[in-house]
Each structure stands twice: as structure tokens, then as C-alpha cells.
N, C-alpha and C positions, 0 to 999 in steps of 0.2 A: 715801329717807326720806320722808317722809310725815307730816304735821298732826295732832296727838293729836284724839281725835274731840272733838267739841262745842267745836269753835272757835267763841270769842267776845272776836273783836278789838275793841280801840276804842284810840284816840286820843289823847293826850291832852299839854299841857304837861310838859314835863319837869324835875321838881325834884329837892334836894340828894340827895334818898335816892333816887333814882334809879342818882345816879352811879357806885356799883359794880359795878350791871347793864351800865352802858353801858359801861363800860373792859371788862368780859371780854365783850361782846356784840362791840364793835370791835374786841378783838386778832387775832382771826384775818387780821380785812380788811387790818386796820395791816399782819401779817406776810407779806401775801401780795401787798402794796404797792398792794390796792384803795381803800385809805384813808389820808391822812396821819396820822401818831401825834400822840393830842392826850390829855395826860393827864390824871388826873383834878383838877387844878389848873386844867387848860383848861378843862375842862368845867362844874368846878364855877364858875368865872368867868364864862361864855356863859351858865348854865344857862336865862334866857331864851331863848335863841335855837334852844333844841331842844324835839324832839316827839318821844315816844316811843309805839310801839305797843303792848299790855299785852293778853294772853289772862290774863282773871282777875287774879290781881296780877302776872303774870311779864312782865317786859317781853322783850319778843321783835324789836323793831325801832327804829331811832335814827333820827333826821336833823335837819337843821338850815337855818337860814335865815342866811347870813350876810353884814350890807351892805359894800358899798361903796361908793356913792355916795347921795345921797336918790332917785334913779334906778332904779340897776342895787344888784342882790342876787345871791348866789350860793346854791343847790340843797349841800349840802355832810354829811355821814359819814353817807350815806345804808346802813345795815345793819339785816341782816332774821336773825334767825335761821336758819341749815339746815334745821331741822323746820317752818321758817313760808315758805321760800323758794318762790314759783311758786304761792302763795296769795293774794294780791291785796295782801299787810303794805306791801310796798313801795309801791305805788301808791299805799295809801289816807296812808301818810305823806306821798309828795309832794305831793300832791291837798291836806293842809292845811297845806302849807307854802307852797304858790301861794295858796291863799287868803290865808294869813296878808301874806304879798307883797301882794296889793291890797288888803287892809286899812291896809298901813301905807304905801301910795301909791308903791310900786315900780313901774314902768315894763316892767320888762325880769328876766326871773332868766335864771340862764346856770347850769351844770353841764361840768367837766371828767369824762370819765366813763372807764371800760374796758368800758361797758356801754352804748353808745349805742342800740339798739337796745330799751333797757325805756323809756330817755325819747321816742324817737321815737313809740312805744306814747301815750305822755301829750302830745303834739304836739309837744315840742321839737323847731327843725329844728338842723339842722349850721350851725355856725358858724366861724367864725380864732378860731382862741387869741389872735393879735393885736390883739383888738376890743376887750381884756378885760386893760390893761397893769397894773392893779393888782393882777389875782391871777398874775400873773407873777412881777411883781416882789417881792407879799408873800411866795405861797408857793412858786412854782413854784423859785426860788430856793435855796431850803432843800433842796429835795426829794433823796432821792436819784438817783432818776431825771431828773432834769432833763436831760441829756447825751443820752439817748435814752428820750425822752417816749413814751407810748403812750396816751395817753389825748386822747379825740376831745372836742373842745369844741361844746355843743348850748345853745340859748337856747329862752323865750319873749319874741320881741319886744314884746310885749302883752299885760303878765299882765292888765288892765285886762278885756280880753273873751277871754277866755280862760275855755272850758269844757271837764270831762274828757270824752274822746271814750268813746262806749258801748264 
């Protein structure tokens, strides 16, 4: 599949009427266990803490900043469309969700991911899921995969000077 022509992404905070898009934008990921299930009661509850991508009105990509310490923040339901996948949606989401991190004086983001390989793309290196006991204990807990995890834990130690690599 492939990008309907005149793509014209952008950016931006994500609010209440949002939230529809984003529940059926994240089911697949939920159902395929690349995303934790967060309903639209989650969502609508966070709704500060996401950023959605939008060609024209249609939103096509989600993600989220989500803290844990005045420190440490987590990278979190990072989802792009299939028709916008391997078109830059994901990156230009994380790219202001790290910003948004040093704006609000974040230290450190971290990402459990099934896709370590698109963060490493955006500098994150490999990290212990040990480093990181409160998203453990919050979500990884819950999960159903928790018993046999697959998912690789990536950081930026410094979101502070941290720039997107060309």
C-alpha cells in the first residue's frame, strides 16, 4: 500500500474529537499486541498527553508522552496508519513528542518497543527494562504478555541535546 498522492502531514495536539480516530486507528496495534489497550475513556482522560498526525482532517497517526517521574517520561501508543506507514508519520510524531519532553524539563524518555529498530533510526540506544521499575510495575504487570515479553527497551538519555539525526 502506498500514501494517497498530495500528502500533507502535520502535527498537532490531540483533542476530545479526536478520540474516535484514535480508538480505531489503535485497534489493530492493540490486537496484534504492538500496543497496550487504552480506551476511549483512557484517552479521553490523557488527552493532553497525545499528538496526532492529520493529512488534511484525517488523522493517520497517534502517540503519546507519558511521565513518570519530573525526570524520566515514556515515548507510548505510537501508531501510524498502513496507507502512511514508511512515510516519515512516525518519526515526525516522535520528533515532537521529544521536543515536547524538553519543553517540559524531561531528562530522559524511554520506549518499550517491538520495533527497536525505527527508534534507534531517531537515536534511542538499547536500554534494561530494569532501569525503568515504574513502568513495570504499572503496566507491564497488567499486560498480557508479561510471562514472555518481547518487546526491547530503548532510551534518550538526554532529551535536553538531543537532535533528529538527518
Amino acid at each position: 500500500m502506498s500514501a494517497p498522492a498530495g500528502l500533507a502531514v502535520a502535527t498537532r495536539p490531540a483533542t476530545s474529537a479526536d478520540v474516535p480516530d484514535m480508538v480505531e486507528l489503535m485497534a489493530p496495534f492493540v490486537a496484534s499486541g504492538d500496543l497496550l489497550p487504552r480506551t476511549a475513556w483512557d484517552l479521553e482522560r490523557d488527552i493532553d498527553r497525545y499528538t496526532v498526525a492529520v493529512d488534511g482532517g484525517t488523522v493517520i497517526g497517534t502517540g503519546a508522552l507519558k511521565p513518570y517521574s519530573p525526570r524520566l517520561a515514556e515515548v507510548i501508543a505510537i501508531a501510524v496508519s498502513p496507507l502512511y506507514q514508511s512515510q516519515g508519520v512516525g518519526r515526525l510524531i516522535v520528533e515532537r513528542v521529544i521536543r515536547r519532553a524538553a519543553r517540559l524539563g524531561f531528562g530522559e524518555v524511554f520506549a518499550l518497543t517491538r520495533q527497536p529498530r525505527f527508534f534507534h533510526r531517531l537515536g534511542f540506544l538499547l536500554a534494561e527494562k530494569s532501569r525503568f521499575p515504574l513502568k513495570v510495575w504499572f503496566d507491564c504487570s497488567r499486560c498480557p504478555r508479561r510471562m514472555n515479553c518481547d518487546e526491547i527497551a530503548v532510551h534518550l538519555p538526554d532529551v535536553a541535546s538531543w537532535s533528529p539525526p538527518a
